[in-house]
PyMOL commands that place a pseudoatom at each C-alpha (Angstrom):
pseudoatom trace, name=CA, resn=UNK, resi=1, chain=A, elem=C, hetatm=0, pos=[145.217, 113.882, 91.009]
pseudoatom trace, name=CA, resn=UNK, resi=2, chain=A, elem=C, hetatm=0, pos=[143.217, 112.563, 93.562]
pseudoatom trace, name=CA, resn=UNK, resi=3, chain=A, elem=C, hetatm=0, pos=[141.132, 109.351, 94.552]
pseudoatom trace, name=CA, resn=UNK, resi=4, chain=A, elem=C, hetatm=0, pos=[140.368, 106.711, 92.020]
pseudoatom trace, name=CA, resn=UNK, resi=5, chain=A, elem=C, hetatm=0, pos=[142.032, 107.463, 89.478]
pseudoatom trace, name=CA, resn=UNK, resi=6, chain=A, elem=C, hetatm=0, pos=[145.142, 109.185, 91.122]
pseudoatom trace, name=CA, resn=UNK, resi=7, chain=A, elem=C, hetatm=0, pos=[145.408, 105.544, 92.593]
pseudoatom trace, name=CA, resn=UNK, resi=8, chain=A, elem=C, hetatm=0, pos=[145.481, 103.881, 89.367]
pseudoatom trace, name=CA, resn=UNK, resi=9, chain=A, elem=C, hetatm=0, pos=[148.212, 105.944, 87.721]
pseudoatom trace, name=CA, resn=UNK, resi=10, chain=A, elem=C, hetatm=0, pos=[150.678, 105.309, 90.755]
pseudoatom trace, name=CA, resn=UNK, resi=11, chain=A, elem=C, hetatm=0, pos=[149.653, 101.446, 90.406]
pseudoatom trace, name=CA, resn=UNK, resi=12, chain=A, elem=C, hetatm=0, pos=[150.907, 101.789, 86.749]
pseudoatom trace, name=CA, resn=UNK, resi=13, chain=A, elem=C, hetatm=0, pos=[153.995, 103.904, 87.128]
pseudoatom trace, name=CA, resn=UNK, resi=14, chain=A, elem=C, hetatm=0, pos=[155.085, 101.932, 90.268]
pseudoatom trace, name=CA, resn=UNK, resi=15, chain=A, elem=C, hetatm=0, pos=[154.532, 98.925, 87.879]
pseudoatom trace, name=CA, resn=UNK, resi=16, chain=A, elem=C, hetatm=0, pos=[151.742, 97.013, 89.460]
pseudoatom trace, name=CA, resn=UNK, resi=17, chain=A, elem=C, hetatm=0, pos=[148.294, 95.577, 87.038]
pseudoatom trace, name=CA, resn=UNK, resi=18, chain=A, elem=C, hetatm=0, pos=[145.431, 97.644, 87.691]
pseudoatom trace, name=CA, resn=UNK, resi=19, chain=A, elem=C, hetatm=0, pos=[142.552, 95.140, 87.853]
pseudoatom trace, name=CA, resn=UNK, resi=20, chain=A, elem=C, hetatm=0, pos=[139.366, 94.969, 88.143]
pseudoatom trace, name=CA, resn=UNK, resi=21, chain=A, elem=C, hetatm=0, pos=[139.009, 94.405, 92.272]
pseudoatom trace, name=CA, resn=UNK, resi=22, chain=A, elem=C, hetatm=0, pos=[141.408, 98.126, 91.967]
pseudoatom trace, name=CA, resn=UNK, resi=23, chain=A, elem=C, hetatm=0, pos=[138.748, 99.666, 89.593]
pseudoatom trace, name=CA, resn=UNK, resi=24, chain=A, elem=C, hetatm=0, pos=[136.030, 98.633, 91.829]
pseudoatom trace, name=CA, resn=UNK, resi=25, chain=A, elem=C, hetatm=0, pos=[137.154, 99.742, 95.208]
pseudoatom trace, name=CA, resn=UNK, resi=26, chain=A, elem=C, hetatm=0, pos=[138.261, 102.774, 94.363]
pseudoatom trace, name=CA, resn=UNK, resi=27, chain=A, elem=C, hetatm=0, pos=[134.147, 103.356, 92.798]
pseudoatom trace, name=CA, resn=UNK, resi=28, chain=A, elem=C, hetatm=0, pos=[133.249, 102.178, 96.396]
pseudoatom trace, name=CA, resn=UNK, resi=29, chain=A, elem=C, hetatm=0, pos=[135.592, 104.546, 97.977]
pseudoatom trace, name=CA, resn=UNK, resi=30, chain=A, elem=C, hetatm=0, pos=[134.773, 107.737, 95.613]
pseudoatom trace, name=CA, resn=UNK, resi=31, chain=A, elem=C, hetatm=0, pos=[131.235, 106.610, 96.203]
pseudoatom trace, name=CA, resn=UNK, resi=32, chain=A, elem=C, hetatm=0, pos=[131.507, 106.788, 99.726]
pseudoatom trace, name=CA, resn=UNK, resi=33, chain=A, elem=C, hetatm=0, pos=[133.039, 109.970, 99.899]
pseudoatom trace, name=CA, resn=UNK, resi=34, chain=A, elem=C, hetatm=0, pos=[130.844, 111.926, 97.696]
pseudoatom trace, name=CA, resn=UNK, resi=35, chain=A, elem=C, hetatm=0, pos=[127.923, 110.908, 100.028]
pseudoatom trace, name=CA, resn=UNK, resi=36, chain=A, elem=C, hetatm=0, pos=[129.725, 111.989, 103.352]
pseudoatom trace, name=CA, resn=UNK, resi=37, chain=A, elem=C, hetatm=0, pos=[130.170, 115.278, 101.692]
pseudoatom trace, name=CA, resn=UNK, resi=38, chain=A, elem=C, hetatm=0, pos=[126.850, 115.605, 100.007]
pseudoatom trace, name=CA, resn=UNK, resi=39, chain=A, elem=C, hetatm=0, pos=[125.629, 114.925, 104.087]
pseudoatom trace, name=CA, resn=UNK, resi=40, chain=A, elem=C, hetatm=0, pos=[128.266, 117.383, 105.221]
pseudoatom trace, name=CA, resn=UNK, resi=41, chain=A, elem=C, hetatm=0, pos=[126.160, 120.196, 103.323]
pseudoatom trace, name=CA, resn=UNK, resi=42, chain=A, elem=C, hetatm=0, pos=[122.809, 119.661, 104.581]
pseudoatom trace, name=CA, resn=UNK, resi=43, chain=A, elem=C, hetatm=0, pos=[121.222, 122.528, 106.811]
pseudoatom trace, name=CA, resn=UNK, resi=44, chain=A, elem=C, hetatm=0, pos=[120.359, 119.919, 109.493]
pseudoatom trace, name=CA, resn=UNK, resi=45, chain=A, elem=C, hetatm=0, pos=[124.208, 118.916, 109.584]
pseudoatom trace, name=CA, resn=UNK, resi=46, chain=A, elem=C, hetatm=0, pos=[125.659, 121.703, 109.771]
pseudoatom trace, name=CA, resn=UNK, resi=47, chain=A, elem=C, hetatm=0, pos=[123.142, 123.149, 112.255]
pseudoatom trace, name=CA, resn=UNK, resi=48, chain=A, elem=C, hetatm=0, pos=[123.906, 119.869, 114.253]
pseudoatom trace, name=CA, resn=UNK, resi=49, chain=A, elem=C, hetatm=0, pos=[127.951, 120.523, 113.438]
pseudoatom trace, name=CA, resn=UNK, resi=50, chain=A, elem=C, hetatm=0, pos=[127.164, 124.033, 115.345]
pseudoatom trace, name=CA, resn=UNK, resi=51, chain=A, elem=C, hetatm=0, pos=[124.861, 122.446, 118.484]
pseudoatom trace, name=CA, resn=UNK, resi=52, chain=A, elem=C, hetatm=0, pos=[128.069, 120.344, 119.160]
pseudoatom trace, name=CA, resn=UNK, resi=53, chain=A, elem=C, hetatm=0, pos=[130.338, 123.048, 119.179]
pseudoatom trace, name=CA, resn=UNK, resi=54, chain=A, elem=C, hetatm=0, pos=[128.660, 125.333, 121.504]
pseudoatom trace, name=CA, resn=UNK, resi=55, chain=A, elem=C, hetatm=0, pos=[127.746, 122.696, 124.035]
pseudoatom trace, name=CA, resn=UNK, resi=56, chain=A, elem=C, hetatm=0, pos=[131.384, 121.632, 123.952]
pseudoatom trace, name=CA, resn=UNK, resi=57, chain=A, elem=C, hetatm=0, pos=[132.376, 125.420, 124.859]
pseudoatom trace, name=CA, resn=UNK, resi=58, chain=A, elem=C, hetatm=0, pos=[129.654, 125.622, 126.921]
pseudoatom trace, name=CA, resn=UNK, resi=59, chain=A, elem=C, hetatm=0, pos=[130.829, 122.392, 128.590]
pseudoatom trace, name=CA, resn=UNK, resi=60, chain=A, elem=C, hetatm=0, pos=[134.691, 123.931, 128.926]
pseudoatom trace, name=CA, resn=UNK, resi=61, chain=A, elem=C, hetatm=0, pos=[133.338, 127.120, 130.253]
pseudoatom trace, name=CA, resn=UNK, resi=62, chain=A, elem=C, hetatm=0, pos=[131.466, 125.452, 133.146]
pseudoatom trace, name=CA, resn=UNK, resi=63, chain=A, elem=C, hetatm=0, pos=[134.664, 123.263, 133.916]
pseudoatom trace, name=CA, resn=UNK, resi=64, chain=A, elem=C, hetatm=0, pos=[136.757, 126.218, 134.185]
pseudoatom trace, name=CA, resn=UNK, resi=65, chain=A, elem=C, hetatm=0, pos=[134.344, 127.920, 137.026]
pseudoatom trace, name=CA, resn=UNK, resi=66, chain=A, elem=C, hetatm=0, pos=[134.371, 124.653, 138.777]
pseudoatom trace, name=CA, resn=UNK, resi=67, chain=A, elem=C, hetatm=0, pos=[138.124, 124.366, 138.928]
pseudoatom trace, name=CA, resn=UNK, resi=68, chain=A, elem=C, hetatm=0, pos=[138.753, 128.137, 138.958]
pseudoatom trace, name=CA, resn=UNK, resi=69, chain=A, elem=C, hetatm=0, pos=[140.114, 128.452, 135.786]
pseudoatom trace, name=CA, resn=UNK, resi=70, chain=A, elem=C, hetatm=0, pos=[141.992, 126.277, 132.912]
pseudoatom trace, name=CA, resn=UNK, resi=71, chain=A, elem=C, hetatm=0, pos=[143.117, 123.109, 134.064]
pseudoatom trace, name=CA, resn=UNK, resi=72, chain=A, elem=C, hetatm=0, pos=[146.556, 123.693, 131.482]
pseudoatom trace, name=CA, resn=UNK, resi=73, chain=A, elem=C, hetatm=0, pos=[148.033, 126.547, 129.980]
pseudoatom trace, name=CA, resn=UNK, resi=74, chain=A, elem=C, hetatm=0, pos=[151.121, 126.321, 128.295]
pseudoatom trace, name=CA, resn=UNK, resi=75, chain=A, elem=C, hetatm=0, pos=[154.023, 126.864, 130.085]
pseudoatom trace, name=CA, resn=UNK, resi=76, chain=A, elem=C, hetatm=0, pos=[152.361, 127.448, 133.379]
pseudoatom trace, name=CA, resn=UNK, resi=77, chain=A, elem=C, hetatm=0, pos=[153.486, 124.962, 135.011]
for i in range(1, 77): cmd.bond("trace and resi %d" % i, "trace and resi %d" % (i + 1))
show_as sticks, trace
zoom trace
């Protein structure tokens, strides 16, 4: 069990009072991560998500013709 109430139950069995400042953060915290993965799974997100990644490569690629190839490769050295 996971977030809130996986927090609660290893308050209790560790032998610690869940109160009401526990209950309540752990709403804000469950909260909080729903609505970074409702945003996660948006079209403009992901397309964004993908826009980053191939100007990174993009990026690398043009690196690696400047300095004539990778800059590290394991073992090569």
């Amino acid at each position: 069990m996971c977030g809130r109430l996986g927090l609660q139950q290893f308050i209790s069995a560790a032998g610690c009072n869940v109160n009401s400042n526990t209950i309540s953060r752990g709403q804000r915290r469950d909260a909080k991560r729903v609505a970074q993965a409702q945003m996660r799974q948006l079209e403009s997100s992901k397309k964004r998500r993908l826009e980053i990644s191939i100007a990174t490569s993009r990026a690398q690629q043009e690196y690696e013709k400047l300095e004539g190839g990778p800059s590290y490769a394991s073992g090569a050295f």
